[in-house]
C-alpha positions in Angstrom: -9.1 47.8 18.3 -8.8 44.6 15.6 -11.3 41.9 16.2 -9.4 39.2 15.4 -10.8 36.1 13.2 -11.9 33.3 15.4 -11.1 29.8 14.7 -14.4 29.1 12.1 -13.6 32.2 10.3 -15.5 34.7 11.5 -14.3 38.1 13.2 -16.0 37.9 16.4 -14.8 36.6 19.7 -16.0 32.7 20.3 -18.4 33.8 23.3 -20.2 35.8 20.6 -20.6 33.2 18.3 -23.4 30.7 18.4 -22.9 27.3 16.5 -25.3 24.1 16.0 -23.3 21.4 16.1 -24.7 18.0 14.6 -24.5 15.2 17.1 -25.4 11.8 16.0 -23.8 10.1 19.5 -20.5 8.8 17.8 -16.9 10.1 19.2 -17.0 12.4 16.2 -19.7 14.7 16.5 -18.8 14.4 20.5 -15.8 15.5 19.9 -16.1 18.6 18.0 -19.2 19.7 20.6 -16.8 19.4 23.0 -13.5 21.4 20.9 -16.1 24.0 20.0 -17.3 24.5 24.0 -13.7 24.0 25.0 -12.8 27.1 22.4 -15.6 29.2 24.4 -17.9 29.1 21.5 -21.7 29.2 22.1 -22.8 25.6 21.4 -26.1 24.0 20.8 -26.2 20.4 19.7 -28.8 19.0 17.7 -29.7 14.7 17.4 -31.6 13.5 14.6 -34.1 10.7 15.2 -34.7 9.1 11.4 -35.8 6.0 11.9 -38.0 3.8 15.0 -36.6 0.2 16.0 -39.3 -1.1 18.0 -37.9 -5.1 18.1 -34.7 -3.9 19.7 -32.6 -4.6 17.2 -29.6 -1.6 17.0 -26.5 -2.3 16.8 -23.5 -0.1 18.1 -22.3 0.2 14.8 -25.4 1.8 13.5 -26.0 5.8 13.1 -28.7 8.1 14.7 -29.8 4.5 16.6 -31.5 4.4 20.7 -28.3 4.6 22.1 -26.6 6.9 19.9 -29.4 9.6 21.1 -28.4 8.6 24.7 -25.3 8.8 24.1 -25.1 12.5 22.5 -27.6 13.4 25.4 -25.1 12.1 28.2 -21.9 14.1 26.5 -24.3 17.4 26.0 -25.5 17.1 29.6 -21.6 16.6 30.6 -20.3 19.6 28.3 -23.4 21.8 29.8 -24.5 22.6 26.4 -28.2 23.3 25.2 -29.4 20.2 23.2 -32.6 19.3 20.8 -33.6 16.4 19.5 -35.1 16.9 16.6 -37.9 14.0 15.1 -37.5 13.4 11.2 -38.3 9.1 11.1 -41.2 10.1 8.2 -38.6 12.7 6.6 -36.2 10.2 6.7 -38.4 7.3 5.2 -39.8 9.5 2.5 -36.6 10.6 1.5 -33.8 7.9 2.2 -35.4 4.8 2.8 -38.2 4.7 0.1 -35.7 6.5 -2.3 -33.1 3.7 -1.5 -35.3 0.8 -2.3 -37.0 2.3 -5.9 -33.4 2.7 -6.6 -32.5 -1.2 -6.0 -36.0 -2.0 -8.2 -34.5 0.1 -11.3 -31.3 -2.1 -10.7 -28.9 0.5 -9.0 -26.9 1.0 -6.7 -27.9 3.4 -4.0 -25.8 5.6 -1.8 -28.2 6.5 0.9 -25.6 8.3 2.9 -25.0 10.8 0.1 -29.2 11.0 0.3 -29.3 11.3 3.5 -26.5 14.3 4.0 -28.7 15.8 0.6 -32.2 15.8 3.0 -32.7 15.8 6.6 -29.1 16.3 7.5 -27.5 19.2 5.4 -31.5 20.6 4.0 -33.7 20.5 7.3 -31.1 20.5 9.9 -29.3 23.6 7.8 -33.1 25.3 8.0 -33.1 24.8 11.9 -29.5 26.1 12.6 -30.7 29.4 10.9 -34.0 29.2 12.8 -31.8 29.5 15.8 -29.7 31.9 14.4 -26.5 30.4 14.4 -23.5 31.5 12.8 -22.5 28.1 11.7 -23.5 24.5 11.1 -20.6 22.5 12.1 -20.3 18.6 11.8 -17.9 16.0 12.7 -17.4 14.6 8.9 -13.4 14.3 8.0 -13.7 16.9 4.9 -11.5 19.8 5.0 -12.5 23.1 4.2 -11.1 26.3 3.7 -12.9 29.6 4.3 -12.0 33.2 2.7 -14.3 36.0 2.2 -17.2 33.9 3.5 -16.5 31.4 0.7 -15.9 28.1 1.6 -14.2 25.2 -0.5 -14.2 21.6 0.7 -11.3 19.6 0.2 -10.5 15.8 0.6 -9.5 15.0 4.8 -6.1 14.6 5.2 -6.5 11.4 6.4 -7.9 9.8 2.7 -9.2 6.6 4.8 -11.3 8.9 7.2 -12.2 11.5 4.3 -16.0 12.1 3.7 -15.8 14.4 0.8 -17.7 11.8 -1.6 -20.9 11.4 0.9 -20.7 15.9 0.7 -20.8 16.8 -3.3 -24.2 17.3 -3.6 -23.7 20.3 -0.7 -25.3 23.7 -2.1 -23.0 26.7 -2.1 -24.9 28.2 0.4 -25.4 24.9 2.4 -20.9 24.8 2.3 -20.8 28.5 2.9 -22.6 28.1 6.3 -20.9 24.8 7.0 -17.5 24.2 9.4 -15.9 20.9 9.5 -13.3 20.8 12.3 -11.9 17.0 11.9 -10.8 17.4 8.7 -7.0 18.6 9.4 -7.0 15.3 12.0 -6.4 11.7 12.2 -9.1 9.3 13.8 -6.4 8.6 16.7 -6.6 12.6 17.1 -10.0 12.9 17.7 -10.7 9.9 19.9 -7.0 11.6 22.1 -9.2 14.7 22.1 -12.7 12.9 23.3 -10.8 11.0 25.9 -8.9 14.1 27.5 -12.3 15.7 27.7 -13.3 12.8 29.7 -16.5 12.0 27.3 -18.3 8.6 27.5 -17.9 7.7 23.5 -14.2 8.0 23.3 -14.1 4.4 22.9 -17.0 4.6 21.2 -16.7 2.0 17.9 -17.2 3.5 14.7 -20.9 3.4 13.1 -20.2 0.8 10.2 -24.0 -0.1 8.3 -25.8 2.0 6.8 -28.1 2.8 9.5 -31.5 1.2 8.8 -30.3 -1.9 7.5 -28.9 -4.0 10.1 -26.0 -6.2 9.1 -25.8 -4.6 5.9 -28.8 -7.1 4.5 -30.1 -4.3 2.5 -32.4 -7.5 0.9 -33.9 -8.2 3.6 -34.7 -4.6 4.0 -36.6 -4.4 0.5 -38.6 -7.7 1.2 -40.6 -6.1 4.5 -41.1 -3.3 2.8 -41.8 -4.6 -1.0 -42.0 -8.5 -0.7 -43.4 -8.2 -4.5 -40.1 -7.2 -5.5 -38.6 -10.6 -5.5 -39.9 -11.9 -9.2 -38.0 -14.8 -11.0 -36.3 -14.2 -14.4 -33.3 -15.3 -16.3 -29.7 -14.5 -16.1 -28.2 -14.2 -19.7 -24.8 -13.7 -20.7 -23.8 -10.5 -23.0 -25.2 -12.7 -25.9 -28.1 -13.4 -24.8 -27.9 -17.2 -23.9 -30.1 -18.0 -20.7 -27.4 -19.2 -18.2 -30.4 -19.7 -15.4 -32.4 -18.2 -13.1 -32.7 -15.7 -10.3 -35.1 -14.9 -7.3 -35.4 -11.8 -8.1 -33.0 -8.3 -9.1 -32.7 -6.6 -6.1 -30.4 -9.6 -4.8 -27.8 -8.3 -7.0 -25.5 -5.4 -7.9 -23.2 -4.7 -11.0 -19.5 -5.8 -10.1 -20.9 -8.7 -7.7 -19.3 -12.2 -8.0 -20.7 -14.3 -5.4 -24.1 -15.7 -5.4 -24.8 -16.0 -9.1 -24.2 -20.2 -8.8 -24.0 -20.5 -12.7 -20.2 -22.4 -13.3 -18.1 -21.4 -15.9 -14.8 -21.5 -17.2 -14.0 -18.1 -16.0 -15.6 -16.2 -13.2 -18.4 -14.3 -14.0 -19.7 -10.9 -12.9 -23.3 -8.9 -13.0 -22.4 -6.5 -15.9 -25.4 -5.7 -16.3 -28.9 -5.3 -14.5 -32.5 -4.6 -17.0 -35.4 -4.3 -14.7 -37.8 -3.6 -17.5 -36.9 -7.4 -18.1 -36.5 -8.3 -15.0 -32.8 -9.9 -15.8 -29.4 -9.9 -14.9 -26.7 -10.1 -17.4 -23.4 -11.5 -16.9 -20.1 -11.7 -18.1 -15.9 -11.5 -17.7 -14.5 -9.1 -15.5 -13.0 -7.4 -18.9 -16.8 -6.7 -19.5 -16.7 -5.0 -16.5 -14.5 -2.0 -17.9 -16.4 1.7 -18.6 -14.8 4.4 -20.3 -18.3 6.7 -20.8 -20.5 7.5 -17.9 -23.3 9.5 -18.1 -23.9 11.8 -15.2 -27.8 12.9 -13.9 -28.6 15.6 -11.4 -25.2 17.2 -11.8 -24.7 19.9 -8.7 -21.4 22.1 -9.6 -19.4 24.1 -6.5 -17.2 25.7 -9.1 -16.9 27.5 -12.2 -17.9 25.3 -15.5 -14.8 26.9 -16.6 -12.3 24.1 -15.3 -13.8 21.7 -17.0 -12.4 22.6 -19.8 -8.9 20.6 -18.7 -8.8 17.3 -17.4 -10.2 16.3 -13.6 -10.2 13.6 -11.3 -13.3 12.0 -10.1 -14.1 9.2 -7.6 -16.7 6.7 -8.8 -17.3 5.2 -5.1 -16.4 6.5 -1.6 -13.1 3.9 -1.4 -12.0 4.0 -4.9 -9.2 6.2 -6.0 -8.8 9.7 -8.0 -9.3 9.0 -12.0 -7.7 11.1 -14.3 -10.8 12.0 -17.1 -12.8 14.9 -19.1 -16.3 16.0 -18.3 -19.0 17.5 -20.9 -21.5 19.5 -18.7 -24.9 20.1 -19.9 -27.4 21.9 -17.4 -28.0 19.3 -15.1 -26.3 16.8 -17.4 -22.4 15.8 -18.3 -21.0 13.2 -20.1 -17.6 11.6 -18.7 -14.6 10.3 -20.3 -12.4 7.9 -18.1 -8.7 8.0 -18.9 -8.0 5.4 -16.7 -9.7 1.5 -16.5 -12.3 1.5 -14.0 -14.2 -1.4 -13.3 -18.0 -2.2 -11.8 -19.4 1.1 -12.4 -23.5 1.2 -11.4 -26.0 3.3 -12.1 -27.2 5.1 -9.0 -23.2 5.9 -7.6 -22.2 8.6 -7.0 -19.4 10.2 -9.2 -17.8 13.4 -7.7 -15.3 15.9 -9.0 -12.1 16.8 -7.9 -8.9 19.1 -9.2 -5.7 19.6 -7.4 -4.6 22.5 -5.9 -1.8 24.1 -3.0 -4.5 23.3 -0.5 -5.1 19.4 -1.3 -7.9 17.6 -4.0 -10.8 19.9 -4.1 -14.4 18.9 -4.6 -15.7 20.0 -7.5 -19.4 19.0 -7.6 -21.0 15.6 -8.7 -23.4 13.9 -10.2 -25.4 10.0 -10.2 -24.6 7.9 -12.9 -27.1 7.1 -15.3 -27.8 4.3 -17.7 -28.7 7.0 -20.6 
């Protein structure tokens, strides 16, 4: 008798296969506990508390918030599925949080998302699905992946203003091998068609919008409770120098910003540049603005060094689009060549590889850009 392969790849019958499934409380995660119990799979979901809010002040577009643990208890309870919830708020402050504001004070531009995915999410919660002895980790992110020979690529969603491929490069091989993501062959209107047919309380669920711990998306207001020293007065220069006038303090501005520098000029000026050892912010033209050389830190590769050797595309921030450019890897290292203008490029992004294939844009790998 063939065992036929089941729907996550593997040649077992569903009912023999037991799969952690990451539930934050959005229609997302939902949804895919509720396709994988649907399919007859074995399903445990697993909630992640990062971070306390003791004044009350989560909002439904906020992630891994009060009421999105509710909310993924309520659809577990109505699937009839085992469910954890799992406490990581000091994990989660040591290793997103803290990491988020030091990058702000060296005058970057966090992505605590990609952090996030790089820690608790895709490192600890990875650790506990094997602890249960799962066959699978499987997620609601739109990424779509293709498994063959227990080898699993990752590939851009086919719905590009859903995909979360950029928030996954720095995924380990053995992190993507054990990884399913179900939504990424689907648009949103799909998934919330699915949640509401399986009758499940989130299906109208808004989408989480802010990054979680910083309400509003006043990520300064953020850094002052926890490092009101931060905000130290120094000059804002142009690219020659000049002293233009004065700011309250770096962390209230990011390379490629416009607004809020209140200097007047003939044309409108840009934060080109941020020196925190001098605790000043440079501006200039939008022209200025342009980078064809990045330097790349912390590189993680989920492909042979060999392709590198023709041009690639890579995505400086989640909504920008494919660039056409050649990468020079060195260990952890690379140096980039853009063959196309981009413009606002920050130390502390994220830039993440791609090539083109039959199967869609691949993810390569990625690294964080660095001044030097």
């Amino acid at each position: 008798m063939t065992i036929k392969t089941n729907s996550l790849g593997f040649k077992k019958s569903p009912k023999d296969t037991t799969v952690v499934v990451a539930m934050s409380g959005g229609v997302d995660s939902s949804t895919v506990a509720g396709m994988m119990k649907k399919e007859g799979y074995n399903v445990i979901g697993i909630t992640l508390k990062l971070y306390d809010d003791n004044k009350g002040t989560v909002k439904s577009k906020q992630c891994c918030a009060g009421q999105d643990i509710i909310d993924a208890k309520r659809v577990a309870q109505k699937l009839d599925i085992e469910h954890k919830i799992l406490y990581y708020q000091s994990k989660f402050k040591e290793g997103v949080i803290d990491n988020f504001v030091d990058s702000y004070l060296k005058g970057e531009t966090p992505v605590p998302c990609i952090q996030c995915n790089k820690t608790v999410k895709f490192n600890d919660l990875f650790n506990e699905a094997k602890k249960l002895n799962a066959d699978a980790l499987v997620t609601g992110h739109y990424v779509k992946s293709i498994t063959n020979n227990k080898n699993t690529e990752m590939y851009r969603a086919i719905d590009e203003n859903r995909d979360q491929s950029y928030f996954l490069f720095n995924t380990t091989r053995e992190q993507l091998n054990y990884l399913r993501f179900p939504l990424g062959g689907m648009l949103k209107s799909e998934t919330r068609k699915i949640a509401k047919n399986l009758e499940l309380n989130v299906a109208e669920k808004p989408d989480s919008q802010d990054i979680c711990f910083v309400p509003n998306g006043d990520y300064v207001s953020v850094i002052g409770k926890l490092k009101p020293e931060s905000f130290k007065k120094g000059n804002i220069k142009n690219s020659n120098g000049k002293v233009l006038g004065v700011h309250s303090g770096i962390v209230n501005f990011t390379i490629g910003q416009r607004k809020g520098i209140k200097i007047s000029a003939k044309e409108p000026l840009y934060v080109v540049d941020i020196i925190p050892d001098l605790n000043e912010v440079i501006v200039g033209t939008r022209k200025e603005l342009i980078k064809k050389n990045i330097i790349l830190r912390d590189v993680n590769l989920l492909c042979s060094e060999k392709i590198f050797k023709n041009e690639v595309f890579v995505k400086i921030r989640s909504t920008g689009k494919l660039l056409r450019s050649k990468i020079k890897l060195n260990k952890k290292k690379a140096s980039l060549e853009l063959l196309e203008d981009e413009y606002g490029i920050s130390p502390g992004q994220a830039c993440v590889f791609y090539s083109k294939d039959e199967y869609g844009d691949k993810v390569l790998g990625g690294g964080w850009i660095s001044k030097n």
